[in-house]
RODO-2510 file (C-alpha; in nm, 4 decimals, decimal comma):
residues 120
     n   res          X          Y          Z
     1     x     1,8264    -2,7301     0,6869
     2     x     2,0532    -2,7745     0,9721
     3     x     2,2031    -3,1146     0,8504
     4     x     2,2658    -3,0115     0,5275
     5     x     2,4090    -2,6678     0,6517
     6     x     2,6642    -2,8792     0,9019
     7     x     2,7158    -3,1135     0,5900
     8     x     2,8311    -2,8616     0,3529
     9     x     3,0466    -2,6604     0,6239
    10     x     3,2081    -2,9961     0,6493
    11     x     3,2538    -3,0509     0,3110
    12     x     3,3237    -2,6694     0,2270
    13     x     3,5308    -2,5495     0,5369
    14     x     3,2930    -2,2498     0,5377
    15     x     2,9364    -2,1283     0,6531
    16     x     2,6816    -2,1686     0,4030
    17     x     2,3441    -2,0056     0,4146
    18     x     2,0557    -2,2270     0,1665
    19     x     1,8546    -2,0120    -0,0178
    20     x     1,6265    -2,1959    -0,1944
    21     x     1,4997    -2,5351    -0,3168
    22     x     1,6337    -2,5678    -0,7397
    23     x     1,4443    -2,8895    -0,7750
    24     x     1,3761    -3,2578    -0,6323
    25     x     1,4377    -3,6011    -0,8995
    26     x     1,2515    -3,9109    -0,7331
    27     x     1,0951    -3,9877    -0,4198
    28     x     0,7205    -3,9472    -0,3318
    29     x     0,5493    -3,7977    -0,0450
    30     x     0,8768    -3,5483     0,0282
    31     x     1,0487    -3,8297     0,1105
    32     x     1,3849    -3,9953    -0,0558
    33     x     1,4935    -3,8741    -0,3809
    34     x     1,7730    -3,5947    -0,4867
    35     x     1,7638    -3,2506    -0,3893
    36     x     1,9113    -2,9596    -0,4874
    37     x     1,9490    -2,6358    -0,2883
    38     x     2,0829    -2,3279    -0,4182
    39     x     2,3376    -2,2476    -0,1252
    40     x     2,5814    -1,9176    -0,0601
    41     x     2,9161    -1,9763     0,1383
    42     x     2,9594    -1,6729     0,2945
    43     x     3,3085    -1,7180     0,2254
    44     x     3,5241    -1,8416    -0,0706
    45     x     3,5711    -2,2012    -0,0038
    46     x     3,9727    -2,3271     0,0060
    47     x     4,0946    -2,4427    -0,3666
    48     x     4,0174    -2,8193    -0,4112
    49     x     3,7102    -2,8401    -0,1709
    50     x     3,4539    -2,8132    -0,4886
    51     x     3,4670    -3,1199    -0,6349
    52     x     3,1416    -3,1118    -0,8582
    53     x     3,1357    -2,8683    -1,1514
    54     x     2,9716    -2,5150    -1,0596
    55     x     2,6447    -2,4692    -1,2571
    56     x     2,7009    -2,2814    -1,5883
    57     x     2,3958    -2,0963    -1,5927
    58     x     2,4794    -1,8136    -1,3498
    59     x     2,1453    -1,5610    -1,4666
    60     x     1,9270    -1,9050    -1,3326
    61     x     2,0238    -1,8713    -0,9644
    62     x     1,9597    -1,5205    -0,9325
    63     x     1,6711    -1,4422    -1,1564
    64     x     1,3192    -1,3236    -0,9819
    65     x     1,1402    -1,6096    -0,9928
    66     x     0,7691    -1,6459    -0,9402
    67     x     0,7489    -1,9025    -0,6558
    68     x     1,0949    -1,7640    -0,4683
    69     x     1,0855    -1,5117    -0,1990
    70     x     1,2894    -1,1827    -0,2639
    71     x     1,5195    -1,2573     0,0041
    72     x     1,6394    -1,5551    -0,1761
    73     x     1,8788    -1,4575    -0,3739
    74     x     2,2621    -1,3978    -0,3995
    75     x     2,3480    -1,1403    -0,1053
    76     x     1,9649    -1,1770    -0,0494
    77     x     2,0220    -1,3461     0,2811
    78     x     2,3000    -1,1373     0,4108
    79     x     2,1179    -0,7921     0,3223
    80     x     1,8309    -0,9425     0,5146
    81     x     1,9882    -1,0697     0,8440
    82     x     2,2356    -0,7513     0,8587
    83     x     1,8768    -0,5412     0,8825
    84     x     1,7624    -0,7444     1,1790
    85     x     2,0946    -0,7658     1,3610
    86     x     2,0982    -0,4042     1,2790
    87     x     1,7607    -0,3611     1,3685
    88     x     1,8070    -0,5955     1,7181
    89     x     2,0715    -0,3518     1,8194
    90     x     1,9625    -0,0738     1,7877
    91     x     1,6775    -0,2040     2,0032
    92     x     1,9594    -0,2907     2,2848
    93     x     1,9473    -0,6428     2,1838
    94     x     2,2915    -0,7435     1,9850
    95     x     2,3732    -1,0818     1,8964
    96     x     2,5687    -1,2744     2,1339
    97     x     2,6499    -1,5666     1,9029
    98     x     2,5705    -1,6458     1,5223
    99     x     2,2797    -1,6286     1,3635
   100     x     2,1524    -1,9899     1,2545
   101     x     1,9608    -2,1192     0,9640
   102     x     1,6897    -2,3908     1,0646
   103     x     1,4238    -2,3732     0,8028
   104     x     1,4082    -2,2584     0,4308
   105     x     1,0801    -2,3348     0,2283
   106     x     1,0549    -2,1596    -0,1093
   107     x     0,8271    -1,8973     0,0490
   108     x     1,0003    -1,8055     0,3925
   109     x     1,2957    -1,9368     0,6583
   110     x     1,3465    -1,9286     0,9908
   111     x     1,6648    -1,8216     1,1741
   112     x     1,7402    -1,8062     1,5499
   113     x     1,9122    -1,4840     1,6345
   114     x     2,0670    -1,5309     1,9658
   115     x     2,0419    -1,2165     2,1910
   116     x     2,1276    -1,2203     2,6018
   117     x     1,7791    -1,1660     2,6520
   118     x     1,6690    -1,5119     2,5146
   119     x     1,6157    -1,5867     2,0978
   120     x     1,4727    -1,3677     1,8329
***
C-alpha cells in the first residue's frame, strides 16, 4: 500500500487512507493487471486535482459487504485508528508522528503507530 498511498498524496495533495480492494481486470498470479482501491483522503483534495470522474454509485462503496472487514468503510478507518491512538494514550503511549498505512487485504491492514517507546 505504501506506493500507492505516496502516489495518490502526490497526485491528490492530501493523505489518503485505502480501504479496500473494488476489483482487479487482467494479470495472473497477482501480478500485472488494473487495480482498483476504494481510497478516503482525509481531506478534500484542491479543485482540479481529480481528473477521472468520481464513481456514480455512492451506496456501492459503503455497503456491508460479505468479504470486507467492518472497518472498511467511509470514516471506517478513522473511527478505528482514533480508538487505538485513544486507546495508546491513555496507556501513556501517544503518538509521536503519524500513523502509517502499510498493508490492506480485504480481511485486515496493518498500520505502524509510532509511540517514543518503539512501534505499535
Amino acid at each position: 500500500m505504501e506506493p500507492v498511498i505516496a502516489h495518490l498524496r502526490q497526485v491528490l495533495g492530501v493523505k489518503v487512507l485505502v480501504l479496500w480492494l473494488l476489483g482487479v481486470d487482467g494479470g495472473e498470479g497477482a501480478r500485472d493487471g488494473h487495480v482498483t482501491y476504494h481510497v478516503e483522503a482525509l481531506e478534500r483534495p484542491a479543485p482540479g486535482r481529480l481528473t477521472a470522474p468520481l464513481p456514480t454509485d455512492h451506496g456501492a462503496l459503503d455497503r456491508p459487504e460479505r468479504l470486507r472487514a467492518p472497518w472498511a468503510r467511509i470514516d471506517g478507518l478513522r473511527e478505528l485508528l482514533g480508538w487505538a491512538a485513544d486507546a495508546l494514550k491513555t496507556a501513556g503511549r501517544p503518538l509521536t508522528r503519524p500513523i502509517r498505512q502499510r498493508k490492506t487485504w480485504n480481511l485486515t491492514g496493518l498500520f505502524l503507530l509510532p509511540t517514543a517507546q518503539g512501534p505499535v
